[in-house]
C-alpha positions as CSV (number, residue, x, y, z in Angstrom):
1,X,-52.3,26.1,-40.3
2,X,-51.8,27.0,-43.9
3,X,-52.3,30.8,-45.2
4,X,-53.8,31.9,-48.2
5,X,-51.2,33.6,-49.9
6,X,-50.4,35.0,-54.0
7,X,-47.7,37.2,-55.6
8,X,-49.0,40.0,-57.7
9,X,-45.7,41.4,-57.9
10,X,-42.4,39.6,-59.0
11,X,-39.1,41.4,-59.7
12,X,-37.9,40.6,-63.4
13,X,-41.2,40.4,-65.1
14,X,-43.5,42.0,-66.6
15,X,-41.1,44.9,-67.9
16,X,-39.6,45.6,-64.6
17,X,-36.3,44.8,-63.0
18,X,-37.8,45.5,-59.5
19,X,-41.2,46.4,-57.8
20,X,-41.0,48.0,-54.7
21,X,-43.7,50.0,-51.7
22,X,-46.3,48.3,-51.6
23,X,-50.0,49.8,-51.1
24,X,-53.3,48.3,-50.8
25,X,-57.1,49.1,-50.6
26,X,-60.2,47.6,-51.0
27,X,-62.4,49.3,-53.9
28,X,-65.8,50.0,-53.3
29,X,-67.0,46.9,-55.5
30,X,-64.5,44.6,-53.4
31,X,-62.1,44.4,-55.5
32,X,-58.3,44.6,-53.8
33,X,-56.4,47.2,-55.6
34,X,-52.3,46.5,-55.3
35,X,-49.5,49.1,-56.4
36,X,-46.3,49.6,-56.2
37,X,-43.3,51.5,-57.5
38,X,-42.3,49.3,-61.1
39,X,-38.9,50.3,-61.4
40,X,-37.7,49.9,-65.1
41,X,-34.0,49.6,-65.1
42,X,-32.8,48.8,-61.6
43,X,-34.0,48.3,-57.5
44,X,-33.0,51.9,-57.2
45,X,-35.0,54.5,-55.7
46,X,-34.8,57.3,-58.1
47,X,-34.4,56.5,-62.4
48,X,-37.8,55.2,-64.5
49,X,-40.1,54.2,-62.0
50,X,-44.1,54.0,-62.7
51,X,-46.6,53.2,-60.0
52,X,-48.3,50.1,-61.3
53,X,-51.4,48.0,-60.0
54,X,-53.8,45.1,-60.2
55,X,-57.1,44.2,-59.1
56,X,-57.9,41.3,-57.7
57,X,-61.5,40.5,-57.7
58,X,-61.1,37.0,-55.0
59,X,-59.9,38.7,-51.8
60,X,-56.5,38.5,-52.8
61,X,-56.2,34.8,-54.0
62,X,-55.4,36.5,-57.5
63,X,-54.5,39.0,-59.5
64,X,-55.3,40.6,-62.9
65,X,-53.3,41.9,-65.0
66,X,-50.7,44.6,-64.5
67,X,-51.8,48.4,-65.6
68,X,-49.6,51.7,-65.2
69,X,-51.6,53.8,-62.9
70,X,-49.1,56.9,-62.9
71,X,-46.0,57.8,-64.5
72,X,-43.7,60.6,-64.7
73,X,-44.0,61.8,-68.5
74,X,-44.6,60.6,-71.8
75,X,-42.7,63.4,-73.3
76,X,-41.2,61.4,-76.3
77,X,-44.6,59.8,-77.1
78,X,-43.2,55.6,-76.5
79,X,-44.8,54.8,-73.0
80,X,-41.8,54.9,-71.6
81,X,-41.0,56.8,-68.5
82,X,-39.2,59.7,-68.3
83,X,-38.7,59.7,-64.5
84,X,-40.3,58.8,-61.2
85,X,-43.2,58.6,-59.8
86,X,-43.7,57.0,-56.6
87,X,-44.6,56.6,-53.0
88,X,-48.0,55.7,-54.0
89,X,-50.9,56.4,-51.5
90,X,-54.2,55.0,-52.3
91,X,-57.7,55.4,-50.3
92,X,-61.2,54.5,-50.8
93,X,-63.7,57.4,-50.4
94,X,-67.4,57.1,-49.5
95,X,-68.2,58.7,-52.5
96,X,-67.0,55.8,-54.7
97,X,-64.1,57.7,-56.0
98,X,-60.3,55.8,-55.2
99,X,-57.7,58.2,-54.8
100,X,-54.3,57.9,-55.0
101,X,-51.8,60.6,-54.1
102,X,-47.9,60.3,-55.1
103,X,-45.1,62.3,-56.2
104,X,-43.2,62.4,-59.4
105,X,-39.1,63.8,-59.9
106,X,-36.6,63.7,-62.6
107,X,-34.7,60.3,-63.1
108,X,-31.5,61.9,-61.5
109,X,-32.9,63.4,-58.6
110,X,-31.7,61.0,-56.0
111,X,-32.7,61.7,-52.3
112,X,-29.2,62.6,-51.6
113,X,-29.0,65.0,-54.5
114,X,-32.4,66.4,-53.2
115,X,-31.5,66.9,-49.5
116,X,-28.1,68.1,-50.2
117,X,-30.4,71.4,-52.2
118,X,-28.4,70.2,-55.6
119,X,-31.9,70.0,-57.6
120,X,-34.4,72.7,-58.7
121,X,-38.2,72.8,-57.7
122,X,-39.2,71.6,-61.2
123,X,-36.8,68.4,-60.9
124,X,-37.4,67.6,-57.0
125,X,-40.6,66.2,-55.6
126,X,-43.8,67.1,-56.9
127,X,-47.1,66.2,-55.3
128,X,-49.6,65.1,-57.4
129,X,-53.4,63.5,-56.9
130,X,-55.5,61.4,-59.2
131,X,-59.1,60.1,-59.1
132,X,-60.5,56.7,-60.2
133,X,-64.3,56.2,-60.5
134,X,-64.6,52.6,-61.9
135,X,-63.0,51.3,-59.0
136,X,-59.2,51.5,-60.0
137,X,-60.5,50.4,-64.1
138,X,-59.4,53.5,-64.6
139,X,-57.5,57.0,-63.7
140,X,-58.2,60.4,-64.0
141,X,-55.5,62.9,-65.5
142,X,-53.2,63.5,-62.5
143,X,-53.0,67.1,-61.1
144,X,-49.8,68.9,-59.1
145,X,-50.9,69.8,-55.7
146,X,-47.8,70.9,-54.3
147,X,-48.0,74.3,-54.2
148,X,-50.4,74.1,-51.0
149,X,-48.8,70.8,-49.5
150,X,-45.0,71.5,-49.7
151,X,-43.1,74.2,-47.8
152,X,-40.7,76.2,-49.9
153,X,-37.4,75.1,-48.2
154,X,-38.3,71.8,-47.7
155,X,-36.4,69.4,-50.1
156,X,-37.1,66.2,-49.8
157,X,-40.5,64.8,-49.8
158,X,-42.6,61.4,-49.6
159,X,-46.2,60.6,-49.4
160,X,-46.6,57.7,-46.7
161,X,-45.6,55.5,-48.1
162,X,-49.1,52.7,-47.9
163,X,-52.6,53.5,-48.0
164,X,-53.7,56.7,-46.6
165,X,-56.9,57.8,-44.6
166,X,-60.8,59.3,-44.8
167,X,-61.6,59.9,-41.3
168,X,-65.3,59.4,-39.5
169,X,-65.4,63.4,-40.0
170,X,-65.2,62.9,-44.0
171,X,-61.4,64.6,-43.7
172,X,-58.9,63.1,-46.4
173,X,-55.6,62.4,-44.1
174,X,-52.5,61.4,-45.8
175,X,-49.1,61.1,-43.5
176,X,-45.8,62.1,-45.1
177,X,-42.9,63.2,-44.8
178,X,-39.8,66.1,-45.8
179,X,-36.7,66.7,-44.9
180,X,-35.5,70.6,-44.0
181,X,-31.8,72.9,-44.7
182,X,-29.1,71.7,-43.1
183,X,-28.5,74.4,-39.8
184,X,-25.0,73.0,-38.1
185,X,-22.0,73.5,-39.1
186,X,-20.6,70.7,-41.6
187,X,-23.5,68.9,-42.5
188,X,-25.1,69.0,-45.9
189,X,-28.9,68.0,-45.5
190,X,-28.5,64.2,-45.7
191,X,-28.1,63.8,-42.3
192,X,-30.9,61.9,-40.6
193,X,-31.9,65.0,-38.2
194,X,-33.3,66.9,-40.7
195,X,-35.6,64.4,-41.6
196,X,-39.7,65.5,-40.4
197,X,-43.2,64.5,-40.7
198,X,-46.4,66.2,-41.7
199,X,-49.4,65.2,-42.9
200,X,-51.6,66.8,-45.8
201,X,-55.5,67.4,-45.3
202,X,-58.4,68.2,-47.4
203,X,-62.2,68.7,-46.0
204,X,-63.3,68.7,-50.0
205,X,-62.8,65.5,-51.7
206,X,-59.5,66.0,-52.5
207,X,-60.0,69.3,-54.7
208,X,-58.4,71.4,-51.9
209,X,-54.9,70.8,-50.1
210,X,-53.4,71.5,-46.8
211,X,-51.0,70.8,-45.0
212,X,-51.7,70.2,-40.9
213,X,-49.6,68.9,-37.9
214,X,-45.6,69.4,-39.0
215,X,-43.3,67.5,-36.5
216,X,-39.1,68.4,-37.5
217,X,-36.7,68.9,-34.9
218,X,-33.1,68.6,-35.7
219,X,-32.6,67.1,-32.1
220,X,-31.0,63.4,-33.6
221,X,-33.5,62.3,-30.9
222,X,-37.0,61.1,-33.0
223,X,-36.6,62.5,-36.3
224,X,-39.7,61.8,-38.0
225,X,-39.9,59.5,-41.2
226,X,-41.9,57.0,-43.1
227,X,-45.3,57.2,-41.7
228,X,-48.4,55.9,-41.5
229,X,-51.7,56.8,-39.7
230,X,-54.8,54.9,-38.7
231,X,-58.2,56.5,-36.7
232,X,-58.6,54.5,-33.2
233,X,-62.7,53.9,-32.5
234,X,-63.3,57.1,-30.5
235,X,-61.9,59.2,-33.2
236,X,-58.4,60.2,-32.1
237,X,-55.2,59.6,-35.3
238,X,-52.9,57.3,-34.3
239,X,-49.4,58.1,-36.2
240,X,-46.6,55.4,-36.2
241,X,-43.5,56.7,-37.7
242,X,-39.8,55.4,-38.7
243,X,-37.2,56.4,-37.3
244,X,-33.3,56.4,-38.3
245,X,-31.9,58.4,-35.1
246,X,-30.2,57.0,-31.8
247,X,-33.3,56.8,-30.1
248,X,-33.9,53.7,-28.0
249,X,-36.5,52.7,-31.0
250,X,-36.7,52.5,-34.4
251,X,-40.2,53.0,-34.4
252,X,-42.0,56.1,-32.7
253,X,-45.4,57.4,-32.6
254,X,-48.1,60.0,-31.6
255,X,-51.8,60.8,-31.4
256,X,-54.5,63.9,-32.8
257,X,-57.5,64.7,-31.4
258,X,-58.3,67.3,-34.3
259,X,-58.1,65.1,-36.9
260,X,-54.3,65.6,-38.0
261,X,-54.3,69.4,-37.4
262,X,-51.9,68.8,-34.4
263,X,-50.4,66.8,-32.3
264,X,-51.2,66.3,-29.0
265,X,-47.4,66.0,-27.7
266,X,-44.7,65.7,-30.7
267,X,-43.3,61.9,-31.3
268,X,-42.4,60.0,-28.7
269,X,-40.1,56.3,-28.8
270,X,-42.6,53.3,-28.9
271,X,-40.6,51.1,-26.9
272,X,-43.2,47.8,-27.4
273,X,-42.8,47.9,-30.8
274,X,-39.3,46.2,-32.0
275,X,-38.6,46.4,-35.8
276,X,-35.2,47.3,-37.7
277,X,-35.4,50.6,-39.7
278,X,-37.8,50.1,-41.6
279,X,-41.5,51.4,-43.4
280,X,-44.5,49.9,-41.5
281,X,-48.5,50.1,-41.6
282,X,-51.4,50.4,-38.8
283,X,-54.9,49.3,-39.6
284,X,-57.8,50.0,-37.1
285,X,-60.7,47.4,-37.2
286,X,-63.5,47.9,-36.3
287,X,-65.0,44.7,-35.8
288,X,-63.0,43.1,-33.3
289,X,-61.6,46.7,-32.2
290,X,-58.0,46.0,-32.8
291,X,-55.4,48.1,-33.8
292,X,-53.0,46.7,-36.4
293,X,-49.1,46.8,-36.9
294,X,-47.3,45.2,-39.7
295,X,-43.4,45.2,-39.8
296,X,-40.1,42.8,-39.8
297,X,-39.8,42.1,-36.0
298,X,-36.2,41.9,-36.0
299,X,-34.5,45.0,-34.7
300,X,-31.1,44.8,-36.3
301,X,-32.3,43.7,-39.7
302,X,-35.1,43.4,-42.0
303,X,-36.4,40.1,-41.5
304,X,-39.2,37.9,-40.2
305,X,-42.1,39.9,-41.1
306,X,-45.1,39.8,-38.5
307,X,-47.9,41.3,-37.2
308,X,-48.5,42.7,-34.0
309,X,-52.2,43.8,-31.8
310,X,-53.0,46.7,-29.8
311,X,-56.2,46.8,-27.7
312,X,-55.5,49.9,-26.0
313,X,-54.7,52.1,-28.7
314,X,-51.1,51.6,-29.6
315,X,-49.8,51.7,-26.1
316,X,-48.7,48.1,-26.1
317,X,-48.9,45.3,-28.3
318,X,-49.0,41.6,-28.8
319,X,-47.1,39.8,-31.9
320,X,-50.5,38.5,-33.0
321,X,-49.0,36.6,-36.7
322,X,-45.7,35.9,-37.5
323,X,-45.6,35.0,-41.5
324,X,-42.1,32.8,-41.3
325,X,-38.1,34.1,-40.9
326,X,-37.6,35.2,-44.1
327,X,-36.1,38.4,-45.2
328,X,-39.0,41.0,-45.1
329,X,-39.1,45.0,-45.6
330,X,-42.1,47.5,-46.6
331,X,-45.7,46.4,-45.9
332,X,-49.0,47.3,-46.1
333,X,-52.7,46.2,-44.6
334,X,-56.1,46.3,-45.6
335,X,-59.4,44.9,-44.6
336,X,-59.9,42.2,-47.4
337,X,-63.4,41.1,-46.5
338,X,-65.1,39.9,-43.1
339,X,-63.1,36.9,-42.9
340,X,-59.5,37.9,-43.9
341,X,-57.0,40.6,-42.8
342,X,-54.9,41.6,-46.0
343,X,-50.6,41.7,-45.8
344,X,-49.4,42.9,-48.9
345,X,-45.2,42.8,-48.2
346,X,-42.0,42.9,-49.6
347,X,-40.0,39.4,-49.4
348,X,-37.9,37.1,-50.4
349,X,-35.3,33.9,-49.9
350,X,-32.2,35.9,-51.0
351,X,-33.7,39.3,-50.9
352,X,-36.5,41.5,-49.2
353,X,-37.3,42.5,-52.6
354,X,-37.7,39.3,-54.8
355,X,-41.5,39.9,-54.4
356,X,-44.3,41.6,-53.3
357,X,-46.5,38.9,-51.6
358,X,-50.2,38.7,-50.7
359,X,-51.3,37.4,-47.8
360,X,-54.7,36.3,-46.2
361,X,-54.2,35.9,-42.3
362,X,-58.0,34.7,-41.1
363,X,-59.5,38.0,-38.6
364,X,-60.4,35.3,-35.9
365,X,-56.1,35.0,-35.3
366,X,-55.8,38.9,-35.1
367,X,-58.7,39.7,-32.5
């Protein structure tokens, strides 16, 4: 059957040789909001990068256009930026405020730079917050949280990356991760056992910061990475991570019953789940119950983007919609209206990263 489907993102326009990490949420008026990372200069991770967006006000059929939602400075007064700012992480409250939480660091401050303890506390990641209350129209001055969210010898640091999370209980739950100092002899941080996850909580709003579960364990076994979080129908946080070690899967994952305090066992392999190395994103509906997961389904590469059904939680899963055999990387889902489920993905012929695609895939082929 033929899918509903739009590009609000294309590399090489509209000022930007790349956009990259894709997130998604629906405003309270309806309207889709769409960011990513618009990186100026290059597809690399660290240099001028804003976090751009657009609204689309047809369930994802369209898209307005493009607005700079954060940047890293102005400091010379031209618009341009000065650094990064990424790893946007956008939820709706039930307020009517958006929020989006991201961090910012200097142009040169690559990850490996970062892990290996080469850059200062002012250059590295940052955490910062900002408000919208016209329905993404509009942002508030951003503010630095990091101070109550990052541990001082952590080094590096990301925000999800996708949408993040107000729980039943009102909580604000965002996953993320860090990595920590290097502790055997020979390695310099960049190894991928120092990598961990956390997430950061606030019971306010978002005025106050915390941070809860912490999950780093220099074991090579799961070391916990890109993460994202969704809360099952009886209230427990389902957590479905990246990861880059040995384990028998690239993707691992684990539950709270306190609302992201703590875990209830640290993360575990998710064998049912096959995907390359790679970002992901859950969804919980409501209405079918259904948990969501959206990822390339090839294990050795990043292609073939689908999506994939849990009824019982996350324990197993179904491929419920695979979108074709393209090349396919970072994704992100949202509820786009009672009809529609909402994939907002990296892919391309050639590349994963030619485009950031929309697509509609109807709820009636995800239940």
């Amino acid at each position: 059957m033929p899918y509903e489907s739009s590009v609000p993102f294309r590399a090489g326009s509209e000022g930007y040789a790349s956009f990259r990490i894709p997130a998604v949420v629906r405003a309270p008026d309806g309207a889709l909001l769409a960011f990513a990372e618009g990186r100026r200069d290059s597809a690399q991770d660290s240099g001028a990068i804003d976090i751009v967006g657009k609204r689309s006000t047809d369930g994802g059929r369209s898209w307005g256009a493009l607005s700079v939602v954060a940047r890293y400075s102005d400091e010379d007064g031209d618009g341009a930026a000065q650094g990064t700012a990424g790893n946007p992480a956008p939820v709706t409250l039930a307020d009517g405020r958006v929020l989006l939480v991201f961090v910012r660091s200097a142009a040169d401050a690559t990850e490996e730079r970062i892990r290996r303890g080469e850059v200062g506390d002012a250059e590295g990641r940052r955490v910062w917050t900002q408000f919208s209350e016209d329905n993404g129209a509009s942002w508030s001055a951003p503010r630095d949280i990091t101070a109550a969210v990052k541990k001082p010898d952590w080094r590096w640091y990301a925000t999800t990356p996708g949408h993040a999370l107000q729980l039943s209980s009102g909580r604000i739950l965002v996953p993320a991760n860090h990595s920590t100092p290097p502790t055997l002899p020979g390695d310099d941080g960049t190894e991928g056992r120092y990598n961990g996850g956390h997430d950061l909580l606030s019971d306010d709003g978002g005025a106050n910061w915390r941070i809860g579960y912490v999950d780093d364990n220099p074991d090579g076994w799961i070391n916990v990475n890109e993460t994202t979080a969704a809360e099952l129908t009886d209230g427990t946080v389902y957590f479905n991570t990246r990861n880059d070690s040995d384990a028998p899967a690239h993707r691992a994952d684990a539950r709270s019953t306190d609302g992201g305090e703590t875990l209830t066992a640290p993360f575990a392999p998710q064998d049912n789940l096959t995907a390359p190395v790679v970002e992901a994103s859950v969804l919980q509906l409501r209405d079918p119950d259904v948990l969501l997961f959206s990822a390339p389904s090839r294990p050795d590469t990043r292609y073939r983007m689908s999506v994939r059904a849990s009824t019982d939680g996350g324990t197993t899963w179904r491929e419920a919609h695979t979108v074709d055999d393209r090349r396919a990387a970072y994704s992100d889902l949202v509820r786009a209206d009672e009809e529609a489920v909402g994939l907002l993905y990296e892919t391309g012929q050639d590349s994963a990263y030619e485009t950031i695609t929309f697509r509609r895939i109807p709820v009636t082929e995800l239940a």
